[in-house]
C-alpha positions as CSV (number, residue, x, y, z in Angstrom):
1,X,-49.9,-33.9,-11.4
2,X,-48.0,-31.9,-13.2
3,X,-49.3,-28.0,-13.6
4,X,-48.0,-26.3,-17.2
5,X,-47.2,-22.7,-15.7
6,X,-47.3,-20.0,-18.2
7,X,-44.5,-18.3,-18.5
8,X,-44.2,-14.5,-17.5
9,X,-44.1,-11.3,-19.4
10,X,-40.4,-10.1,-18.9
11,X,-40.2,-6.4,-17.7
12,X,-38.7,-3.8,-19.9
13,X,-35.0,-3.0,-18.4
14,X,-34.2,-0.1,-16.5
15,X,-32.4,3.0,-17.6
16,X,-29.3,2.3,-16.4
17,X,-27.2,5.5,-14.2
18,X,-24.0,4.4,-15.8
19,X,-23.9,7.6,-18.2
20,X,-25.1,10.2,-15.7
21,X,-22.2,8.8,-12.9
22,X,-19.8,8.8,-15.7
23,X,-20.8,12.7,-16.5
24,X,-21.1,13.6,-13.1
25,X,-17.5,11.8,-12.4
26,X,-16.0,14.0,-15.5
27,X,-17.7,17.4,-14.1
28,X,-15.9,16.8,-10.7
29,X,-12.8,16.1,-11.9
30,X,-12.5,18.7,-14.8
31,X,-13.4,21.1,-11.9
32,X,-10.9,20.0,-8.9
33,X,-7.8,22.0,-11.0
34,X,-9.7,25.1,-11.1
35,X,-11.0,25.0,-8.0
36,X,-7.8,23.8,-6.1
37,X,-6.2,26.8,-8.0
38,X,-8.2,29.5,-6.5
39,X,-8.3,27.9,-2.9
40,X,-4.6,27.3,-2.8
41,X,-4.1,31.3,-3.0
42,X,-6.0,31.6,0.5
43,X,-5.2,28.6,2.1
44,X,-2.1,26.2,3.0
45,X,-1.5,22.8,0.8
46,X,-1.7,20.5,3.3
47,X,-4.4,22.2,5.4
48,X,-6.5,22.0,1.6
49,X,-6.0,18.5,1.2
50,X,-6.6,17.6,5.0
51,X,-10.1,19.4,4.2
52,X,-10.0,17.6,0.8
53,X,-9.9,14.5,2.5
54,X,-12.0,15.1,5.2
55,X,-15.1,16.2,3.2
56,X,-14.6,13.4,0.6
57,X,-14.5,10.9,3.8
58,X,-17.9,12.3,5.2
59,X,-19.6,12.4,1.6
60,X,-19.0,8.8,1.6
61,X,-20.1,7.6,5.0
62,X,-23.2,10.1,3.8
63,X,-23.7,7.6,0.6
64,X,-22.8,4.2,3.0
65,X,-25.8,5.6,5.0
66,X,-28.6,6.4,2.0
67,X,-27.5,3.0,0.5
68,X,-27.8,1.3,3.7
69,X,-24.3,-0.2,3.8
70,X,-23.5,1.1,7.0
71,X,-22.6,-1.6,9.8
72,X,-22.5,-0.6,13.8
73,X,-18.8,-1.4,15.0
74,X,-17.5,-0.6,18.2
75,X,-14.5,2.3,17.5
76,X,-12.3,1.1,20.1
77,X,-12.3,-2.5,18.6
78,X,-11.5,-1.6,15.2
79,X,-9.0,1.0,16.3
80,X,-7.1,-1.6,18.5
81,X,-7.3,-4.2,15.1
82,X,-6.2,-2.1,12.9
83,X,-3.0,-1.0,14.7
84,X,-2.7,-4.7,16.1
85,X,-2.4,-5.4,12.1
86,X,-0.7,-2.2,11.1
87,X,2.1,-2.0,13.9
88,X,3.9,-5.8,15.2
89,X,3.9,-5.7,18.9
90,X,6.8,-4.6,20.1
91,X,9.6,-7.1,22.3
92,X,12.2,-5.9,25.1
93,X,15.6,-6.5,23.8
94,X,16.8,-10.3,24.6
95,X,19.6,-10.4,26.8
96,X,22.7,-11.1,25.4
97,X,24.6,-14.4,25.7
98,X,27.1,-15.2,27.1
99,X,29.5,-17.4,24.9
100,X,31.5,-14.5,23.2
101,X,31.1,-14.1,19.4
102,X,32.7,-16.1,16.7
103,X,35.9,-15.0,14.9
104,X,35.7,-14.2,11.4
């Protein structure tokens, strides 16, 4: 038996939020050289972009959150990776031998 499905209506695309990102991208970044103008008459350079850093890191974990992207890890496991990765474990100094060097 075979069954002749009917084919389905196709839904009309979405707007897409590629325009309004782009926009919102060119705002932000027309306005960090004014902005960073005016703070940098009140406050340090590297305390401003320590804060700079700090509040674009939280904005994302914000987003990572809303979107759902957010995993559970344990800090102290992917603090010891990273630096496991980052830094090569460290060896005591081998002993020397003892047959003296060669002679050039």
């Amino acid at each position: 038996m075979t069954s002749n499905s009917v084919p389905q209506p196709l839904s009309a695309p979405r707007p897409s939020a590629g325009p309004a990102l782009v926009g919102l991208f060119c705002l932000l970044w027309s306005s960090a050289f004014a902005v960073g103008k005016i703070a940098l008459a009140d406050c340090p350079p590297l305390l401003l972009l320590s804060l700079r850093f700090l509040l674009a890191g939280l904005l994302l974990l914000g987003a990572c959150a809303l979107a759902g992207r957010m995993k559970a890890c344990s800090t102290t496991r992917s603090i010891s990776a990273s630096a496991s990765a980052a830094w090569p474990r460290c060896r005591p100094p081998s002993p020397p031998s003892s047959s003296p060097p060669i002679p050039c």
